[in-house]
TIMILUM-82342 format. One record per residue (C-alpha): residue number from 0; residue in three letters; y, z negated, x. Coordinates in steps of 0.001 Angstrom, whole numbers, padded with zeros to 6 digits. Each point is the difference from the previous one (the first is absolute). Example, Ala and Ser with C-alpha at 12.3 -4.5 7.8 and 13.67 -1.06 7.14 Angstrom:
TIMILUM-82342
   num   residuo     north        up      east
     0       ALA   -004500   -007800    012300
     1       SER    003440    000660    001370
//
This chain:
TIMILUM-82342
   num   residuo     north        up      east
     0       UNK    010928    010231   -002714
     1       UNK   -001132    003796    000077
     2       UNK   -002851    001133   -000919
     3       UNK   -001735    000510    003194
     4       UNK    000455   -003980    000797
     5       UNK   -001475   -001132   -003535
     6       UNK   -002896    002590    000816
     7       UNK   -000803   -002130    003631
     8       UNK    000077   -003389   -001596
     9       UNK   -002158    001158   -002464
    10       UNK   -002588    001479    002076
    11       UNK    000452   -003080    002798
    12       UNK   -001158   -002184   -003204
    13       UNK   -002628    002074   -001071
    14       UNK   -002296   -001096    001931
    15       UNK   -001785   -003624   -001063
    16       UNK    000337   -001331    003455
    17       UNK    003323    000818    000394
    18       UNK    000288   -001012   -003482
    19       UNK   -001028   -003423    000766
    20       UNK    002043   -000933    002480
    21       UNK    002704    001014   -001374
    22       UNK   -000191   -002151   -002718
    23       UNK   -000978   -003018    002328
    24       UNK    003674    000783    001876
    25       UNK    001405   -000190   -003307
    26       UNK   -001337   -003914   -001263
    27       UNK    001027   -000852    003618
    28       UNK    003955    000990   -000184
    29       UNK    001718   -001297    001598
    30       UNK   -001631   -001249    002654
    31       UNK   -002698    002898    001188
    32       UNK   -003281   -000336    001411
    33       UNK   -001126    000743    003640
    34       UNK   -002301    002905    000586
    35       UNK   -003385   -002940    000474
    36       UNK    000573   -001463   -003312
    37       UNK    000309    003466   -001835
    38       UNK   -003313    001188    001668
    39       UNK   -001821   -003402   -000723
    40       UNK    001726   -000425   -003576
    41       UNK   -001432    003662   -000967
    42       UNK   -003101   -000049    002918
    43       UNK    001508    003252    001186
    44       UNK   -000719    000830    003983
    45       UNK    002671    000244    002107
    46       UNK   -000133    003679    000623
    47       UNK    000135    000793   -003816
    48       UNK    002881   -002377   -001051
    49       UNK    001820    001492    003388
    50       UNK   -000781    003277   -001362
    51       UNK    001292   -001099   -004432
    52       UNK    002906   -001884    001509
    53       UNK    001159    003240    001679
    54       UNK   -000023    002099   -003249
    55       UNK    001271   -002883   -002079
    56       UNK    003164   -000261    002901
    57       UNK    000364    003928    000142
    58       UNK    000752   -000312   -003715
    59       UNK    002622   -002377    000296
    60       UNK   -002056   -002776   -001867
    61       UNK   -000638   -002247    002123
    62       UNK    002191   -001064    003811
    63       UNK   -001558   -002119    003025
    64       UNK    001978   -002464    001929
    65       UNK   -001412   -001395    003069
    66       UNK   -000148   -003451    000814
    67       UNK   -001156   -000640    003137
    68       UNK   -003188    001368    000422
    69       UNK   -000549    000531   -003385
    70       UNK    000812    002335   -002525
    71       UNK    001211   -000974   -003575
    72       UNK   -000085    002297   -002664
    73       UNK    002578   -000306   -002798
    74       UNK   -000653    002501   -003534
    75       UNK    003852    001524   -000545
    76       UNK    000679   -000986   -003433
    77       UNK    003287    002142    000023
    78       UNK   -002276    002932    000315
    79       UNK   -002427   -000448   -002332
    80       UNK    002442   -000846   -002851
    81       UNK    001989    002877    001216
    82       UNK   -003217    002106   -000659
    83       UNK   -000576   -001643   -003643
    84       UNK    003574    000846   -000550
    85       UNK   -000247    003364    001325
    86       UNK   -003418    000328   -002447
    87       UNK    001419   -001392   -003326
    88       UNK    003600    001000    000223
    89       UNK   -000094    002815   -002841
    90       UNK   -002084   -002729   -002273
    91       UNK    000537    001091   -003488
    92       UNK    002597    002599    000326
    93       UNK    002010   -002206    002903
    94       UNK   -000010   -003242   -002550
    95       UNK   -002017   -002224    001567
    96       UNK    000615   -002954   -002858
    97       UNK   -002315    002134   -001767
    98       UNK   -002888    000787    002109
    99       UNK   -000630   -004552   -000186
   100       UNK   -003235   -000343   -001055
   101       UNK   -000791   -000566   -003421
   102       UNK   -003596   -001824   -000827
   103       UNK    000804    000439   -003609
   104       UNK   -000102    002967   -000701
//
């Protein structure tokens, strides 16, 4: 991931919104919801979610796949771990068995 990519996702999930359904895609991997059940889960109208969806998809985060006459949206977990990777891959001078969380201290 450059740069530049890690910058978009950032800035597609800065937003509380987007935020949100993003993190309603991800409890629903597999599987996906349809474009109704986002906007009544989160009581978004149709022309906003249409509007998130398309920043949240420019970023790579999230993919539809129509079904009929419906559109499911799916959150790309490849991406986003790609983008935590991307984020914590020089952890502790590139040893990441050190950067685990230690309460005790």
């Amino acid at each position: 991931m450059e740069n530049t990519e890690a910058v978009n996702a950032l800035a597609a999930l800065a937003q509380e919104s987007r935020l949100a359904v993003f993190r309603l895609l991800v409890r629903h991997v597999p599987t996906g919801l349809t474009v109704g059940v986002i906007g009544e889960r989160l009581d978004l109208p149709a022309p906003t979610l249409s509007f998130h969806l398309k920043t949240l998809a420019q970023a790579g985060l999230v993919r539809a796949v129509q079904e009929g006459r419906f559109v499911r949206y799916h959150a790309e977990m490849d991406r986003i771990n790609t983008l935590i990777s991307f984020l914590t891959d020089q952890c502790c001078g590139g040893n990441p068995q050190q950067c685990l969380s230690d309460k005790s201290q």
